[in-house]
MITIMAR-558890 format. One record per residue: residue number from 1; x, z, y of N, C-alpha, C in turn. Coordinates in Angstrom, 3 decimals. Layout:
# MITIMAR-558890
R   n      n_u      n_w      n_v     ca_u     ca_w     ca_v      c_u      c_w      c_v
R NUM        X        Z        Y        X        Z        Y        X        Z        Y
...
***
This chain:
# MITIMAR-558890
R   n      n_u      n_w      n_v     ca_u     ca_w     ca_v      c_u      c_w      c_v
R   1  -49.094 -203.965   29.405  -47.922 -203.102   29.530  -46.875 -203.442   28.474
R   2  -47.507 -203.723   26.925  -46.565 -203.930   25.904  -45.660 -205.283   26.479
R   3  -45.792 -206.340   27.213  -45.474 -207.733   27.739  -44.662 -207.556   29.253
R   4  -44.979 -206.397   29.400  -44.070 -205.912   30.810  -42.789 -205.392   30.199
R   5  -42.979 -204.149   29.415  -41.864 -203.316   28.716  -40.790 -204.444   27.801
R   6  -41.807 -205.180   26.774  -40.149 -206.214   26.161  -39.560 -207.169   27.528
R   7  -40.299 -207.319   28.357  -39.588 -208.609   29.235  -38.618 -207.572   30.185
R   8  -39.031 -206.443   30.512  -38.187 -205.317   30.905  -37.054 -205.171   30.252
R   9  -37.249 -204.827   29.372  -35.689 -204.669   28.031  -34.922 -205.919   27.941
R  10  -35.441 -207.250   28.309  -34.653 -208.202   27.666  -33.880 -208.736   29.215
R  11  -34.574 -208.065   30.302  -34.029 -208.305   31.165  -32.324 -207.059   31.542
R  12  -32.776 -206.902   30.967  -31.576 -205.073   30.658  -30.048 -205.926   29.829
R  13  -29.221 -205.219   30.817  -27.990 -205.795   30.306  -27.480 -204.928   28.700
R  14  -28.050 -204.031   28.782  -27.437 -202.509   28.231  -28.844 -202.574   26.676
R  15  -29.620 -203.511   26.733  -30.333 -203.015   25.563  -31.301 -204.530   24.732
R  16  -31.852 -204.710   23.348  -32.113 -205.678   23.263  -33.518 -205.472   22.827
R  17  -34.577 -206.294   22.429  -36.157 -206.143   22.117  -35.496 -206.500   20.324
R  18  -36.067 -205.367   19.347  -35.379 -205.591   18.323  -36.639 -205.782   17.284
R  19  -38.031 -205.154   18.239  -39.214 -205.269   16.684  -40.104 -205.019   18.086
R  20  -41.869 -205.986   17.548  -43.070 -205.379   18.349  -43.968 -205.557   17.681
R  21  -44.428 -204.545   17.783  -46.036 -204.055   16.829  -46.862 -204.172   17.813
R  22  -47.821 -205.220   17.090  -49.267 -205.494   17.676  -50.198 -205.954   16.827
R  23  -51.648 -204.940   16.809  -52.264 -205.683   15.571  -52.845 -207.244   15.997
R  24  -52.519 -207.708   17.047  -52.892 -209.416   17.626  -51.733 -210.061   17.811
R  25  -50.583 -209.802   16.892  -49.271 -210.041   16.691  -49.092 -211.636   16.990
R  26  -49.773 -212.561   16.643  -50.079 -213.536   16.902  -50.011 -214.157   18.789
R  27  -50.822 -213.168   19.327  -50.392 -213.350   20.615  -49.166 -213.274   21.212
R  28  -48.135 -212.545   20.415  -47.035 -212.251   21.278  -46.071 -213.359   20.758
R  29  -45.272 -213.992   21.898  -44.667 -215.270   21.702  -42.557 -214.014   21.557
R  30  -42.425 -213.414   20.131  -41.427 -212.980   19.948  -40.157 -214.162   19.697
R  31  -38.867 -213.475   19.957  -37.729 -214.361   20.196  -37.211 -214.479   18.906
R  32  -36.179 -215.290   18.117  -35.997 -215.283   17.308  -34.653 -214.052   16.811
R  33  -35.079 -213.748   15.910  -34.695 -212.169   15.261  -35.053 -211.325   15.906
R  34  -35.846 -211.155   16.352  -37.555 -210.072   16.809  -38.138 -209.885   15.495
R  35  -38.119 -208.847   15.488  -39.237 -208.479   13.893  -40.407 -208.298   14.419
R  36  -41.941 -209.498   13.855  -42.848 -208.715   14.214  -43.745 -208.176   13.355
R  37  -44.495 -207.114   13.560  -45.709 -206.298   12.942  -46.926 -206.291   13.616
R  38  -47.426 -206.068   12.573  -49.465 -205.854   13.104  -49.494 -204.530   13.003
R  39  -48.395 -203.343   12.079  -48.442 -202.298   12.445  -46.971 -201.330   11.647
R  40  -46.928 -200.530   12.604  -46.126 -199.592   12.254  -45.256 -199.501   11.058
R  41  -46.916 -199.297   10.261  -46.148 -199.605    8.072  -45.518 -200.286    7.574
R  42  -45.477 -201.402    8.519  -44.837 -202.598    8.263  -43.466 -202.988    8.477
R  43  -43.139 -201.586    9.159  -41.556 -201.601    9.598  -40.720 -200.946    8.570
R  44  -39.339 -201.149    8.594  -38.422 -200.018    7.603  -37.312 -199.472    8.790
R  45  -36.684 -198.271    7.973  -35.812 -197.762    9.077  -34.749 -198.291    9.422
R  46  -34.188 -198.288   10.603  -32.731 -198.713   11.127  -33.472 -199.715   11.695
R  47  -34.688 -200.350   12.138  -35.473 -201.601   12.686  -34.774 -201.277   14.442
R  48  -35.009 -200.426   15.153  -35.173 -200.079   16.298  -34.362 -198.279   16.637
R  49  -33.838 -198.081   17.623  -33.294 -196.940   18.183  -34.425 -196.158   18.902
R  50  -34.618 -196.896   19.674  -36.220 -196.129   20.416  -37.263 -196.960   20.076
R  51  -38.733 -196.549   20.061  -40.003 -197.329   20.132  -40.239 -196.768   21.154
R  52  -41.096 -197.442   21.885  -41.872 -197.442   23.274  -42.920 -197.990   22.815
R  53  -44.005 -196.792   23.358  -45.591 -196.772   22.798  -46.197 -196.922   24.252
R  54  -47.295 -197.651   24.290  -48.068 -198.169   25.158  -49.421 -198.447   24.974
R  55  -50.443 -197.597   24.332  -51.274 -197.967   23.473  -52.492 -196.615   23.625
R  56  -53.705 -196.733   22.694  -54.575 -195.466   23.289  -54.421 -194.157   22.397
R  57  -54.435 -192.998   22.356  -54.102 -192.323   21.825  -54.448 -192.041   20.742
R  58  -56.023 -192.688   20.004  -55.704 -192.867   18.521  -55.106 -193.708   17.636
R  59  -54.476 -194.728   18.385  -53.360 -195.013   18.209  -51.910 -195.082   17.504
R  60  -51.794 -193.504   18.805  -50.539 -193.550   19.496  -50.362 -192.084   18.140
R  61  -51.298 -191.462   17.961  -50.994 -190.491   17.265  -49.985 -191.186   15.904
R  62  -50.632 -192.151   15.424  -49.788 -192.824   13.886  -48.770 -193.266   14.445
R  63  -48.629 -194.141   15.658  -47.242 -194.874   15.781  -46.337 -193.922   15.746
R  64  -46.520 -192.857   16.863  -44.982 -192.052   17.396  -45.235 -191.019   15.894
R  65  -45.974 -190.776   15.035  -45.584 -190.024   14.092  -44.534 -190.958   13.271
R  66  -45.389 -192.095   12.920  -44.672 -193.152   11.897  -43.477 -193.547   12.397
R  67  -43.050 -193.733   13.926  -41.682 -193.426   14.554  -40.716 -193.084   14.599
R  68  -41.028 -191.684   14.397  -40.266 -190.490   14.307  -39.668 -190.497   12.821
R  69  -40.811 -190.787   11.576  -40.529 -190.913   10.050  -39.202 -191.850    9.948
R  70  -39.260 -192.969   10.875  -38.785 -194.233   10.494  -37.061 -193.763   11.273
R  71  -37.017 -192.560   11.908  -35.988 -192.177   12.545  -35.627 -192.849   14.033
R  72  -36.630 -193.090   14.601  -36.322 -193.885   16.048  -36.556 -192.570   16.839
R  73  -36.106 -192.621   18.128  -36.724 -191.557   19.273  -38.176 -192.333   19.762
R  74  -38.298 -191.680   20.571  -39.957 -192.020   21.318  -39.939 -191.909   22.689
R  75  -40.608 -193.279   23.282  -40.895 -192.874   24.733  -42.711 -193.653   24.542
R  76  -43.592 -192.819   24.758  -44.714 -193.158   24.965  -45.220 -192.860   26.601
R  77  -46.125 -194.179   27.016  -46.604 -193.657   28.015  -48.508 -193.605   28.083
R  78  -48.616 -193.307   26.812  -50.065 -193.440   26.340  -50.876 -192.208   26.665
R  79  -52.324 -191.666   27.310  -52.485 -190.810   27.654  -53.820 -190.788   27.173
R  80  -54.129 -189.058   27.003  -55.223 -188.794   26.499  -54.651 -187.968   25.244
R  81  -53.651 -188.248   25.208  -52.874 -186.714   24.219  -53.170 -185.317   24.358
R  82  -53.882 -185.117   23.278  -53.955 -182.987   23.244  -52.973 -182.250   23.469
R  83  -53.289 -181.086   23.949  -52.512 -180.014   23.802  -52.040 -179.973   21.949
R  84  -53.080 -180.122   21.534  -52.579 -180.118   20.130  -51.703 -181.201   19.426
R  85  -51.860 -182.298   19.939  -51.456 -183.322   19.647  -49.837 -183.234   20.180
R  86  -49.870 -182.985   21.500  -48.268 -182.453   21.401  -47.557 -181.652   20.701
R  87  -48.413 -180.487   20.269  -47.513 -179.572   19.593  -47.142 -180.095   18.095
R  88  -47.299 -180.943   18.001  -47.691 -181.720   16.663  -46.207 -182.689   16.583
R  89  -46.390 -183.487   17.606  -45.190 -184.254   18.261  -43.774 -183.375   18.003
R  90  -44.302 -181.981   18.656  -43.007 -181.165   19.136  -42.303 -180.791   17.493
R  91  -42.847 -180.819   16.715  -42.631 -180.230   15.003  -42.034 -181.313   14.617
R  92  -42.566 -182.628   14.859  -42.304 -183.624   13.946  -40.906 -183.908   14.562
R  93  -40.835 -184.181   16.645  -39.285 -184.032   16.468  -38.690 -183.559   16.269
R  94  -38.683 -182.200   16.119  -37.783 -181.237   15.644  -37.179 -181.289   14.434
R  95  -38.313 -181.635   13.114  -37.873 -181.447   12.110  -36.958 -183.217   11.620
R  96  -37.120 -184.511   12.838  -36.789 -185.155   12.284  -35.613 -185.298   13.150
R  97  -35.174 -184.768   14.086  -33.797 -184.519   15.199  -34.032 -185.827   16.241
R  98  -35.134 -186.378   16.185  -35.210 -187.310   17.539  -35.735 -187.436   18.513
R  99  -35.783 -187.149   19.305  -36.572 -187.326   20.438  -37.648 -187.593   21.184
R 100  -38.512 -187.152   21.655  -40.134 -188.155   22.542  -40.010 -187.328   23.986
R 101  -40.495 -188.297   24.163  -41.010 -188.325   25.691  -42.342 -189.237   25.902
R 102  -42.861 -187.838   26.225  -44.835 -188.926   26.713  -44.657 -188.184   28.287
R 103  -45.242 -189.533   29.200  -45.285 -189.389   30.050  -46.588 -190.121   31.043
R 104  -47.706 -189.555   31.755  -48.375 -189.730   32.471  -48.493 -191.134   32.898
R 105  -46.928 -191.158   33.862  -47.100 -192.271   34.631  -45.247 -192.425   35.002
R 106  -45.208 -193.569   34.423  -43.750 -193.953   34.813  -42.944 -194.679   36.273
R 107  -43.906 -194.673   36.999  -43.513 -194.723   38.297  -42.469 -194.131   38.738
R 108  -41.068 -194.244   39.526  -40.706 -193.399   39.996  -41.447 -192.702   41.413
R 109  -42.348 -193.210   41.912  -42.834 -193.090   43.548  -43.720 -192.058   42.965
R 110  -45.038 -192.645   41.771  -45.687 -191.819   41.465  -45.252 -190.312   40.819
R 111  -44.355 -190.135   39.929  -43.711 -188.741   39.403  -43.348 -187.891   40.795
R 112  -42.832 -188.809   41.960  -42.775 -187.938   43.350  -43.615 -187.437   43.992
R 113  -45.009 -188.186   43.808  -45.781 -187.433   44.728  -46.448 -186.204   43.742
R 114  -46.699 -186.456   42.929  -46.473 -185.332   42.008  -46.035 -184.281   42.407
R 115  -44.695 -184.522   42.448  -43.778 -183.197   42.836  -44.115 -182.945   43.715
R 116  -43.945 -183.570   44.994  -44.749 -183.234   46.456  -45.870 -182.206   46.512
R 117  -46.661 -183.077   46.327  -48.270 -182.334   46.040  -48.018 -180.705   45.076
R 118  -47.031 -180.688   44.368  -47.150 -179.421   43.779  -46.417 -178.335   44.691
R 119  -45.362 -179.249   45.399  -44.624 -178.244   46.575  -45.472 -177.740   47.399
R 120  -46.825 -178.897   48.157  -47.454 -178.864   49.153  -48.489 -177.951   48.968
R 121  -49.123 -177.405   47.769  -50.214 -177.225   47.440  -50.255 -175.782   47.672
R 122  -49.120 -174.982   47.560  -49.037 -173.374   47.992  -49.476 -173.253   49.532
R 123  -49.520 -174.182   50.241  -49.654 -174.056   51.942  -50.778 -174.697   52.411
R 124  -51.787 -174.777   51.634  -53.205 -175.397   51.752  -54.545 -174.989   51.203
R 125  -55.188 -174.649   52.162  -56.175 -173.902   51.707  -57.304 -174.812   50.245
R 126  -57.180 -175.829   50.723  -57.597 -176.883   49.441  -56.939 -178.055   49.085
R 127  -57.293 -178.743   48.386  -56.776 -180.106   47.885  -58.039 -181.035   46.815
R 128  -57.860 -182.196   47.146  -58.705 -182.763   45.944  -57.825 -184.400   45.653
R 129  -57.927 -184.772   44.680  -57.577 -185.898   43.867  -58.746 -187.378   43.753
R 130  -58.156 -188.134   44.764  -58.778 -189.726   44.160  -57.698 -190.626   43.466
R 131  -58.190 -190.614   42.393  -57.372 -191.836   41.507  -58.134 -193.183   41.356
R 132  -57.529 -194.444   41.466  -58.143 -195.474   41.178  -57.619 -196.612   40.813
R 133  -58.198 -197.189   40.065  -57.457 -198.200   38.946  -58.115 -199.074   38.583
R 134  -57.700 -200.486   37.924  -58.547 -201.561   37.571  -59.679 -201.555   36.687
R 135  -60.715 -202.216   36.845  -61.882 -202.458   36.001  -61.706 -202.708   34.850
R 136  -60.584 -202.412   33.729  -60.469 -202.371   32.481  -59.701 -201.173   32.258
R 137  -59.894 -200.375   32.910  -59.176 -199.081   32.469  -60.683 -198.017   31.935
R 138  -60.382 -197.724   30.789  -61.395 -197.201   29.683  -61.608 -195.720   29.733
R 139  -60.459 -194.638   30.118  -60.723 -193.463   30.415  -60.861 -193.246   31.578
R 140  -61.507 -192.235   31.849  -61.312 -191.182   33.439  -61.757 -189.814   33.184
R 141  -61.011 -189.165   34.299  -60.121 -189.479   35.023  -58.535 -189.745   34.418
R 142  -57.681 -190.386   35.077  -56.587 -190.975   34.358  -55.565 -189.772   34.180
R 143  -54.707 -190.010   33.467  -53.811 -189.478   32.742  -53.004 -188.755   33.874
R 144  -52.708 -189.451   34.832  -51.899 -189.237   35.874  -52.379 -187.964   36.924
R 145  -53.433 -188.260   37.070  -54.468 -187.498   38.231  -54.694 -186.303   37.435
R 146  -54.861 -186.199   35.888  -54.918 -184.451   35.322  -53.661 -184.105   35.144
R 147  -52.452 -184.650   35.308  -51.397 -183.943   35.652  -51.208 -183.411   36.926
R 148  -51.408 -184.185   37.508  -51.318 -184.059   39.153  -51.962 -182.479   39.628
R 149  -53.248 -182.761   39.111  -54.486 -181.442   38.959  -53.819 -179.970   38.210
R 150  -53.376 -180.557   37.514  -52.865 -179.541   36.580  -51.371 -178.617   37.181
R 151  -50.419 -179.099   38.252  -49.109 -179.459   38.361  -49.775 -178.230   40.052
R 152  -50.761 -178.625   40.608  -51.457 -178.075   41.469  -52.202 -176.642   41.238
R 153  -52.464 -176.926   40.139  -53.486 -175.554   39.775  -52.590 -174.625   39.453
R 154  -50.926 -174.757   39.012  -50.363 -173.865   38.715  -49.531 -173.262   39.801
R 155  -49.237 -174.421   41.022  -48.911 -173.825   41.850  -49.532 -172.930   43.162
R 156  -50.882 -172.930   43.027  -51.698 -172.483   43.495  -51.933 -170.929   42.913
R 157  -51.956 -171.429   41.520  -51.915 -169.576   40.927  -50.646 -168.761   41.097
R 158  -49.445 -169.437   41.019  -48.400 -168.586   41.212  -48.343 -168.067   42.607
R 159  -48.861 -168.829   43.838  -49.066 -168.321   45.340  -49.921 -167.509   45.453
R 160  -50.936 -166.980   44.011  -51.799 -166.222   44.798  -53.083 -166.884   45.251
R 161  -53.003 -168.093   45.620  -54.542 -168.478   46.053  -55.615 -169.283   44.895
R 162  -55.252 -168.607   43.760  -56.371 -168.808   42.921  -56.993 -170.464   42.661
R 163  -58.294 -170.329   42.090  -58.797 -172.104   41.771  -59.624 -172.259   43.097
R 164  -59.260 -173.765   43.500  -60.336 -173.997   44.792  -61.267 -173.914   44.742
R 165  -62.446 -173.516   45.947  -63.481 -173.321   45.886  -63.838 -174.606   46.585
R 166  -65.296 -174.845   45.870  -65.842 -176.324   45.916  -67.422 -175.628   46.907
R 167  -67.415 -175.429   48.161  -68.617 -174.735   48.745  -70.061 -175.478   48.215
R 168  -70.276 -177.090   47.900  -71.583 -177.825   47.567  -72.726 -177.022   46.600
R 169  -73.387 -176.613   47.412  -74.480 -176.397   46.661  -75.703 -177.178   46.699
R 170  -75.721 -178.268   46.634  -76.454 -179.278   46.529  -76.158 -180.586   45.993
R 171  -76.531 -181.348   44.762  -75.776 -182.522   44.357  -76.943 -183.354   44.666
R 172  -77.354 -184.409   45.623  -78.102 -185.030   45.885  -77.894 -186.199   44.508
R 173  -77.059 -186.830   44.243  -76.177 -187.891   43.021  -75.691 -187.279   42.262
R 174  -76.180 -187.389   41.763  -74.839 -186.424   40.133  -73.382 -187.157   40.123
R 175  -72.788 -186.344   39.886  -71.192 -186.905   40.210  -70.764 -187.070   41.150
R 176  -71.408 -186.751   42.357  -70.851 -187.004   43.942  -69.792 -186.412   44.345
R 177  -69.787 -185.267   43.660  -68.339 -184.172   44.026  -67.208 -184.627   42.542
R 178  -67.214 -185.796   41.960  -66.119 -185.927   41.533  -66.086 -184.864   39.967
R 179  -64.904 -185.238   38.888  -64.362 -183.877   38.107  -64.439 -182.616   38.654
R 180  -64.897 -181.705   37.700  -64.320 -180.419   38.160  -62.578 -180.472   37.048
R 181  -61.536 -180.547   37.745  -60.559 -180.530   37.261  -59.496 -179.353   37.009
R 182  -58.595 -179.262   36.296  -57.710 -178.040   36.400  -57.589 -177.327   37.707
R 183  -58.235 -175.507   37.347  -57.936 -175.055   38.649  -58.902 -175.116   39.366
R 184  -60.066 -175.856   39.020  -60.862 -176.349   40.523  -60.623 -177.726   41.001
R 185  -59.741 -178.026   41.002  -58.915 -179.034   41.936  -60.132 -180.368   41.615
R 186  -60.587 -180.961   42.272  -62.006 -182.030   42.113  -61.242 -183.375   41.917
R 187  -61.322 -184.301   41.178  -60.891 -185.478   41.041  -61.739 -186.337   40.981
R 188  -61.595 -187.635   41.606  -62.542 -188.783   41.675  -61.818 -189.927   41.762
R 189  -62.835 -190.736   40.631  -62.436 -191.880   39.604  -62.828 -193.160   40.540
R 190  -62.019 -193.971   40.738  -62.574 -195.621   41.015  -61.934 -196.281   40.543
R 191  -62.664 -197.221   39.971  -62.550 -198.280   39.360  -62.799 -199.915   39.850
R 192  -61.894 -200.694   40.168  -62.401 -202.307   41.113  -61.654 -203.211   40.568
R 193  -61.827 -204.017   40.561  -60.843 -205.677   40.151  -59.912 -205.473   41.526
R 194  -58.878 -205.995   40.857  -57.863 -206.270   42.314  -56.719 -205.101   42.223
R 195  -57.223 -203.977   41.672  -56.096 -202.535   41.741  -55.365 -202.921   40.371
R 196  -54.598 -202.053   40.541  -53.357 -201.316   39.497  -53.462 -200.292   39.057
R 197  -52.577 -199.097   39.488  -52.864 -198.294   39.479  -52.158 -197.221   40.973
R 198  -52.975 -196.283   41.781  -53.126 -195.909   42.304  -53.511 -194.426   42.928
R 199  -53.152 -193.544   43.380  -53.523 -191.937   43.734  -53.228 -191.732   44.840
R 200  -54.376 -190.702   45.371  -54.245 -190.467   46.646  -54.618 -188.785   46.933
R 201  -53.785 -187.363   47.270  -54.167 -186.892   47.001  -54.258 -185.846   48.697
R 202  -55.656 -185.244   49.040  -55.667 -184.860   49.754  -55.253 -183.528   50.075
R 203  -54.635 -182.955   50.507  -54.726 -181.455   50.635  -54.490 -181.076   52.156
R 204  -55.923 -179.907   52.538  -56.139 -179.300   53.820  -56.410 -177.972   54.231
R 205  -56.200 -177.262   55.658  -56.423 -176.556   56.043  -56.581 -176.603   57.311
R 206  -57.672 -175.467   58.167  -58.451 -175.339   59.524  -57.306 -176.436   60.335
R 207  -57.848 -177.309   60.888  -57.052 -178.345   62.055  -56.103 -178.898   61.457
R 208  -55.655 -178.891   59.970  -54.803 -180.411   59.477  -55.258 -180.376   58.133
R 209  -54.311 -181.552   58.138  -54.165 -182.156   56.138  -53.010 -183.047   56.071
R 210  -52.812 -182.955   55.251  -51.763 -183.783   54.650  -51.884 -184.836   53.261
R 211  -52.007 -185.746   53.656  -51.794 -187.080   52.614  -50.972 -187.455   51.589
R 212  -50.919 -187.271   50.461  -49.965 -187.989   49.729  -50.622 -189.284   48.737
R 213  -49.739 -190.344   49.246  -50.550 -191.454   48.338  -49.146 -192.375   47.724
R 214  -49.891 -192.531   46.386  -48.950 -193.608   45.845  -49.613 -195.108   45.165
R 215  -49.012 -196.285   45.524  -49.772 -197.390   45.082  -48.836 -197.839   44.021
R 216  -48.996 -198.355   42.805  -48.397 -199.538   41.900  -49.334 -200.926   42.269
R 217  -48.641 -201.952   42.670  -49.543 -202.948   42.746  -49.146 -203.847   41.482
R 218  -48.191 -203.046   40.899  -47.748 -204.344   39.851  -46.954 -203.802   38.570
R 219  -47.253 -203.933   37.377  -46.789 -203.173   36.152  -45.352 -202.815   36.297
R 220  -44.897 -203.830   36.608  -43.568 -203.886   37.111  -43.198 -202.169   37.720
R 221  -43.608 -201.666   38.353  -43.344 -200.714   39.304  -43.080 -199.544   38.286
R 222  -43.452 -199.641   36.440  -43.344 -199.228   35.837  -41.979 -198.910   35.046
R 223  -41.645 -199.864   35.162  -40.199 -200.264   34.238  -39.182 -199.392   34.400
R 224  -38.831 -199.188   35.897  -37.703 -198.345   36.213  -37.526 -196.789   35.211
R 225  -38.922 -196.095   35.199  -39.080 -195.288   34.532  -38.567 -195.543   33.068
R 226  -39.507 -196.488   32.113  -39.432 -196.759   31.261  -37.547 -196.658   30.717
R 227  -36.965 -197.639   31.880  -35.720 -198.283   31.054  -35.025 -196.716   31.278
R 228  -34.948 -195.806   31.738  -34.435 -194.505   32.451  -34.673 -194.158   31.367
R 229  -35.780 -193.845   30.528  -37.102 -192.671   29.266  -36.000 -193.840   27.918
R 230  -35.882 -194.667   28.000  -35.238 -195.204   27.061  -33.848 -194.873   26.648
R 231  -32.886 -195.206   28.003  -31.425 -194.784   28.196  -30.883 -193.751   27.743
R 232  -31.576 -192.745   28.106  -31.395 -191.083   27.681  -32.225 -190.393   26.854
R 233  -32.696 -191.097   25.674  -33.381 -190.971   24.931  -32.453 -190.362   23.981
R 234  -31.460 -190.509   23.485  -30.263 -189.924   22.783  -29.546 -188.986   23.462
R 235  -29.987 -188.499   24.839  -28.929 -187.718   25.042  -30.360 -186.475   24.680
R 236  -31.276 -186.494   24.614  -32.480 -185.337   24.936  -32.920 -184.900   23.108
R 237  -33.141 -183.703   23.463  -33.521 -183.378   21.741  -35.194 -182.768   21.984
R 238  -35.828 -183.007   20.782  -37.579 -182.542   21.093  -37.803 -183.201   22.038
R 239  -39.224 -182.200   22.611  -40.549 -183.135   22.960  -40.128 -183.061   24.683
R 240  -40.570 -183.578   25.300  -40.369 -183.811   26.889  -41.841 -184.248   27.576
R 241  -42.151 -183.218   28.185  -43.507 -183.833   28.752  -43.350 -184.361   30.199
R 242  -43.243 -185.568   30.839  -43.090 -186.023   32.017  -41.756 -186.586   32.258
R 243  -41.823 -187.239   33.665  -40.304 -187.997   33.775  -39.678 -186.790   34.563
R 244  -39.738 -186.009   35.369  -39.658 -185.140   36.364  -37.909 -185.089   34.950
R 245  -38.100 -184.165   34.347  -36.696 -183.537   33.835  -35.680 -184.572   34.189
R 246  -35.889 -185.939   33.576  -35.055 -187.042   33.813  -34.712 -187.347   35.051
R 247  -35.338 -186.975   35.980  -35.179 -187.178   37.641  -33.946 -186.389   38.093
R 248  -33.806 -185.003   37.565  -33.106 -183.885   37.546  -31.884 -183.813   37.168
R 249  -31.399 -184.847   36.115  -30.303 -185.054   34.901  -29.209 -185.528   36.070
***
């Protein structure tokens, strides 16, 4: 993702790759007057306007703090962030006047079905979540799919129809029915060589259902978001959870 995002930016008429932190710094073939780092500490301020974090969330906690210190805004799309861990975020921009944005999944297709699925979810007696993604993806369920879950469970409580009920009373396989996820809402993880990243989310009632699916076949499918979470990174103050607001602007 870090090798998608600078070739993204440098392809951008409107912005330049100015510093990249990697502790395998060595791997990255930077341009000349590119500053590079193995980490964060290693930077001073005025280096960069925004950082864009791409990384795992113990991590991600030092960069976008050390970020924020160094006076840049933030667009992370690193997941596995606390509730606490945001509110943490939300102090540090505040008190340093710049900006973050962590976001799930920078898709524009994917942030839609999102929305969809949260419109759809008041008019369905259930719903459940398959997410699936390449054989080097280290958490589950993904970042994307407990928003999704989450985005569902609230619109489900505000209608009145409560957390889904999961009828199985029998687990022949352990794990056969998937997460128990926000709400109820059941999520199930796959993992294969060949994917990206991917969601598919079902939601039904007596004689229908309705489908919502979104595919990334290619990092790429990412960027649009990204260069958007970047652009208006100065116009936004504090913390921003998701692209959805930016969709809205």
């Amino acid at each position: 993702m870090g090798q998608t995002v600078i070739e993204a930016v440098q392809g951008a008429p409107d912005m330049v790759v100015s510093c990249v932190v990697d502790p395998e710094i060595a791997t990255i073939a930077a341009d000349e007057g590119v500053v590079a780092a193995t980490s964060m500490a290693e930077l001073g301020t005025g280096v960069a306007d925004v950082v864009v974090d791409f990384t795992v969330a113990e991590a991600a906690r030092e960069n976008l703090a050390a970020a924020l210190a160094l006076g840049c805004h933030v667009v992370s799309g690193t997941t596995g962030l606390s509730d606490a861990d945001l509110a943490a975020l939300e102090v540090a921009s505040d008190a340093s006047q710049r900006s973050v944005l962590v976001a799930a999944n920078f898709a524009l297709g994917a942030v839609l079905a999102m929305r969809f699925a949260e419109t759809a979810a008041r008019y369905f007696d259930g719903v459940e979540v398959i997410e699936l993604h390449h054989d080097r993806k280290v958490d589950a369920p993904s970042g994307t799919s407990l928003s999704t879950a989450r985005r569902i469970a609230t619109a489900r409580d505000e209608a009145g129809l409560g957390e889904c009920h999961d009828p199985t009373t029998t687990v022949v396989a352990e794990g056969a029915r998937g997460a128990n996820g926000p709400g109820g809402v059941r999520i199930h993880s796959v993992r294969l060589p060949g994917l990206v990243a991917h969601e598919e989310i079902i939601l039904a009632s007596p004689g229908e259902a309705l489908t919502i699916r979104h595919d990334s076949w290619d990092r790429t499918s990412f960027m649009a978001g990204v260069l958007l979470a970047v652009r208006t990174a100065s116009t936004r103050t504090g913390l921003t959870v998701g692209l959805d607001a930016l969709l809205d602007d």
